[in-house]
VOGU-3710 file (C-alpha; in Angstrom, 3 decimals, decimal comma):
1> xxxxxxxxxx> 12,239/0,685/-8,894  10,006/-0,574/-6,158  9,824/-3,837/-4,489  6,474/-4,746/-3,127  5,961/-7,670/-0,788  3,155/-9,642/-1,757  1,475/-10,659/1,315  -0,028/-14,035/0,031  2,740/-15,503/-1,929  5,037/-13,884/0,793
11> xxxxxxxxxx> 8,028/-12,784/-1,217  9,187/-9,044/-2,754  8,502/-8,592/-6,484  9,774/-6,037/-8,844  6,711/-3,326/-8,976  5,805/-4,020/-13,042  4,205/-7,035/-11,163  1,729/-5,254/-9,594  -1,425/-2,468/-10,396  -3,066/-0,498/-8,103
21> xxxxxxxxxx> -7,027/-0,374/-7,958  -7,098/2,471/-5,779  -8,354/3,448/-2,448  -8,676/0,167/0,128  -11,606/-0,093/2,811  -14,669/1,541/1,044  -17,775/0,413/2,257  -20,444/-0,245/-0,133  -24,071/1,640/0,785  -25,984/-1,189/3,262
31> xxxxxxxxxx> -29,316/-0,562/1,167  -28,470/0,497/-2,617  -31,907/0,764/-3,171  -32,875/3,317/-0,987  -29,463/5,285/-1,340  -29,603/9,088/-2,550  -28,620/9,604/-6,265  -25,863/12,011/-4,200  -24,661/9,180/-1,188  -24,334/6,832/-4,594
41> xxxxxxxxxx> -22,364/9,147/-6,852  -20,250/9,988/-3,958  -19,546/6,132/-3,524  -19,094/5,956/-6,880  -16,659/8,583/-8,370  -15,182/10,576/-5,016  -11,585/9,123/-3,610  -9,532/10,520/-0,379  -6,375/12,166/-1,957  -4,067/12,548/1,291
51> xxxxxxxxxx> -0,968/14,305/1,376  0,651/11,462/4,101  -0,142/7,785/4,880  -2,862/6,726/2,543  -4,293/3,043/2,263  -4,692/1,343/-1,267  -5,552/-1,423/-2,895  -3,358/-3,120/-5,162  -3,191/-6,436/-7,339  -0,361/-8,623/-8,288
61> xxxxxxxxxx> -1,385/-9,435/-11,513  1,793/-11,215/-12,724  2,069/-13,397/-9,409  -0,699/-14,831/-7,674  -3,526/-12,502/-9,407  -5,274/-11,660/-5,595  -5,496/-8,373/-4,212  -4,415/-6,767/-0,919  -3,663/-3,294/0,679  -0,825/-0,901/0,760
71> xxxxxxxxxx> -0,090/1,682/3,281  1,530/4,066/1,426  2,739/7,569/2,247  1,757/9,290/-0,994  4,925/12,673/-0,225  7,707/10,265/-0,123  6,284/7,312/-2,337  7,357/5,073/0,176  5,335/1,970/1,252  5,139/1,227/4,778
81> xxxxxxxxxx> 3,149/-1,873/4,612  1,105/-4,246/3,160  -1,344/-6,570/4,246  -3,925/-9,261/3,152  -7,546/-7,961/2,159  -10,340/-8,192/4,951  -7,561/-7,148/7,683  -7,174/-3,630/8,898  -3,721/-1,499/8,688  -1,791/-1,574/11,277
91> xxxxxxxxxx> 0,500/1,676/10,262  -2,041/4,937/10,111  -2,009/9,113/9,783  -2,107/9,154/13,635  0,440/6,099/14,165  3,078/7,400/11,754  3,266/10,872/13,584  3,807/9,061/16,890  6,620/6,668/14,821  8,271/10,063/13,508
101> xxxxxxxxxx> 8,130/11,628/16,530  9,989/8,383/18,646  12,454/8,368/15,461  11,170/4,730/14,060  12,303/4,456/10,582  9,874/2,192/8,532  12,136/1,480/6,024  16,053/1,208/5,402  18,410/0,404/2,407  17,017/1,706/-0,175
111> xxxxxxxxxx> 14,055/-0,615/-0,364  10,462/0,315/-0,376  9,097/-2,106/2,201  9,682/-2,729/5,771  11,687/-5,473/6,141  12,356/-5,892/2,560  15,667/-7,755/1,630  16,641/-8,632/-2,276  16,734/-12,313/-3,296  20,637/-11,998/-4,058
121> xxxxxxxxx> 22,860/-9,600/-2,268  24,359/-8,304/-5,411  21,193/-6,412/-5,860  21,729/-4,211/-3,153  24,869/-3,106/-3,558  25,628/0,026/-5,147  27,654/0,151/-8,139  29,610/3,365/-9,036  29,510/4,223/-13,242
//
């Protein structure tokens, strides 16, 4: 299970909280009007589908209901950020191969965020069955 940190209500939620909506920071065609049938369609229906760090938008629609972005490396499933909607990533394709290459880890524990810790320590310790 993953826990996603919700930037506005500023906590880590269980991931059944949350949907994606898919790719963050498209820009919409300045003049729709006089936009090709093609430049539209391509707006429309055609997503980036990186292998690596790929930004996303996501919603927490059991918690505050806004939406915000998720850097997310789409090999490892692991998410190495998130941040409020209208600001710009600050983890990228380019920054995580410099971050790999100094040996940064962007996450540790187990958990799916940087930085994320559970709400009661019993949660993340492992239990042998």
């Amino acid at each position: 299970m993953f826990y996603i940190y919700c930037p506005y209500c500023k906590e880590h939620r269980e991931e059944e909280e949350f949907h994606p909506r898919g790719q963050a920071h498209l820009l919409r065609p300045e003049d729709p009007e006089n936009t090709s049938d093609e430049e539209w369609g391509d707006y429309l229906f055609f997503r980036d589908n990186p292998r690596g760090i790929h930004h996303e938008m996501w919603v927490h629609s059991v918690g505050c209901r806004k939406f915000f972005n998720i850097t997310r490396n789409t090999v490892t499933y692991e998410i190495l950020e998130t941040y409020p909607m209208g600001e710009q990533p600050t983890i990228t394709a380019e920054t995580e191969r410099v971050r790999k290459e100094q040996g940064v880890q962007a996450a540790d524990g187990g958990w799916q965020t940087v930085g994320a810790r559970p709400e009661n320590k019993a949660l993340n310790e492992e239990t042998s069955s």
